[in-house]
C-alpha positions, 0 to 999 in steps of 0.5 A: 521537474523530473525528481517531482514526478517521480515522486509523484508517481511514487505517491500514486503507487503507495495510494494504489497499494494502500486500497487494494490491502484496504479492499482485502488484497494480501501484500503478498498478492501485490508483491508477485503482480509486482516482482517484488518482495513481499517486505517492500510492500510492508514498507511501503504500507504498513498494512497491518497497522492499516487493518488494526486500524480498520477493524476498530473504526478508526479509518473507515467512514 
């Protein structure tokens, strides 16, 4: 029970991450608010294949 909640809360984390780079926050912003590095938030979204992907129509709607 407590191995799926953790990775729920880790599932919310990277759907959280994930819209703030698509609203335009830079990883790098998200890393500092997070104390973290700025390549674990490339990691764990890749952000740029998710703007490539936005500036050509293929994910927004």
């Amino acid at each position: 029970m407590e191995k799926e909640l953790i990775r729920l809360l880790e599932d919310i984390k990277k759907l959280t991450i994930l819209d703030l780079i698509e609203r335009g926050v830079q990883a790098n912003m998200i890393a500092d608010i997070l104390g973290v590095d700025k390549g674990t938030i490339s990691r764990l979204v890749p952000a740029r294949k998710i703007k490539s992907q936005n500036q050509y129509g293929n994910r927004k709607r």
